[in-house]
C-alpha positions as CSV (number, residue, x, y, z in Angstrom):
1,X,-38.9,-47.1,80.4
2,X,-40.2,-50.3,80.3
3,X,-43.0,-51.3,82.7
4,X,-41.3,-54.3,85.5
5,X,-37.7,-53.2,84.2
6,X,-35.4,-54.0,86.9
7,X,-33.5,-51.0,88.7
8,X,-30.6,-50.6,91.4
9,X,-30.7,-47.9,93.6
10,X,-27.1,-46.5,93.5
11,X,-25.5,-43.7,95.2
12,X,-23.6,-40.7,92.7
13,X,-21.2,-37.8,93.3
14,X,-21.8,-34.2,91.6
15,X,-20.2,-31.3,91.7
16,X,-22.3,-28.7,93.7
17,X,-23.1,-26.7,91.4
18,X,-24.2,-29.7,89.2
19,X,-26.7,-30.7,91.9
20,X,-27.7,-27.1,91.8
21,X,-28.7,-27.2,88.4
22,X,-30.1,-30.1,88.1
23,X,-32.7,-28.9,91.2
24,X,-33.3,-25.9,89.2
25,X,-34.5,-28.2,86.4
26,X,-36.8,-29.9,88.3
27,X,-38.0,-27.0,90.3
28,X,-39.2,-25.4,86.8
29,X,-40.8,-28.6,85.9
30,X,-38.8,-29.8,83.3
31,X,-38.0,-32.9,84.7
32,X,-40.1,-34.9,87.4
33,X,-37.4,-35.9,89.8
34,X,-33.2,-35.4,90.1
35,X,-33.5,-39.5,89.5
36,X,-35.7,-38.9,86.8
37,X,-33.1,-36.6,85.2
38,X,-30.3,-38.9,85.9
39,X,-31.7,-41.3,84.0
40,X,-32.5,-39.3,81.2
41,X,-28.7,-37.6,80.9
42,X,-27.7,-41.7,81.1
43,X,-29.8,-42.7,78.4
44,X,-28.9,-39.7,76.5
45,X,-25.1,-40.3,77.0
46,X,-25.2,-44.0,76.3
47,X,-27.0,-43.3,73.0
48,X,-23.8,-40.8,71.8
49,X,-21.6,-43.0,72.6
50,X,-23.5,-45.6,70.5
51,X,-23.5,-43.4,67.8
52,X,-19.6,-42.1,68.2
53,X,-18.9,-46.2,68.3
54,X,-20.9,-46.3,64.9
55,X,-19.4,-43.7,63.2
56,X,-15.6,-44.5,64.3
57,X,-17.0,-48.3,63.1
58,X,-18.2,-46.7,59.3
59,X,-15.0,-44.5,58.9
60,X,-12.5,-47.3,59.8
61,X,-14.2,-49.9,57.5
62,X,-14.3,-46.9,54.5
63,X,-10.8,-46.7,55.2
64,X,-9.2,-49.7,55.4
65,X,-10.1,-51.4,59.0
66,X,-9.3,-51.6,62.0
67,X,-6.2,-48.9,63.0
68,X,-3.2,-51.2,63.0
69,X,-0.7,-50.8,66.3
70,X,1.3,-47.8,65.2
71,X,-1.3,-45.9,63.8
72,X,-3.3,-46.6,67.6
73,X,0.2,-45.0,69.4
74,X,-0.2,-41.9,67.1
75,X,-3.7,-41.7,68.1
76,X,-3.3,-41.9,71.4
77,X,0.0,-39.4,71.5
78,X,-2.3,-36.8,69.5
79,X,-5.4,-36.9,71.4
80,X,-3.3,-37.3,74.8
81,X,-4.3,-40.3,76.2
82,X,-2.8,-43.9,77.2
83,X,-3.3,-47.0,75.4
84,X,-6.9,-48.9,75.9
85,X,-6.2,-51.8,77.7
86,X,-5.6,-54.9,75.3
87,X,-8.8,-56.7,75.5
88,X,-10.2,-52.7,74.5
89,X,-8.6,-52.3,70.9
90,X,-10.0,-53.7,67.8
91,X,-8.7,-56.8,66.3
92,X,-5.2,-56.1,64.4
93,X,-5.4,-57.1,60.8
């Protein structure tokens, strides 16, 4: 973290036995502070999905671009989801 890096104190919901664990955690010293590890798991989870977008980027430009509408539907009936809001998909080409 970046010495003078702005934060904003924010207020989270975890399951109990999330909160649990993560106390465990810093109770054996692995991590200095529930915040502390809150910003780690953050960090950590904005870096996969970094990655993910990277990879989905790689794969759609070996194979032909950016999914076209119907191929999008089918996506989202397999993996059981709803559309991305328009402003969310990639350029149609």
């Amino acid at each position: 973290m970046a010495l003078g890096m702005a934060t904003t104190k924010l207020t989270i919901t975890l399951d109990d036995r999330q909160l649990d664990a993560v106390r465990r955690v810093v109770a054996s010293g692995k991590a200095a502070s529930v915040s502390g590890f809150v910003k780690h798991a953050v960090e950590v989870a904005l870096s996969d999905v970094a990655g993910w977008q990277a990879m989905l980027e790689e794969a759609l430009d070996q194979t032909g671009g950016a999914l076209t509408r119907k191929e999008a539907a089918w996506a989202d009936r397999v993996l059981g989801v709803g559309p991305l809001p328009r402003a969310g998909r990639r350029k149609q080409g």
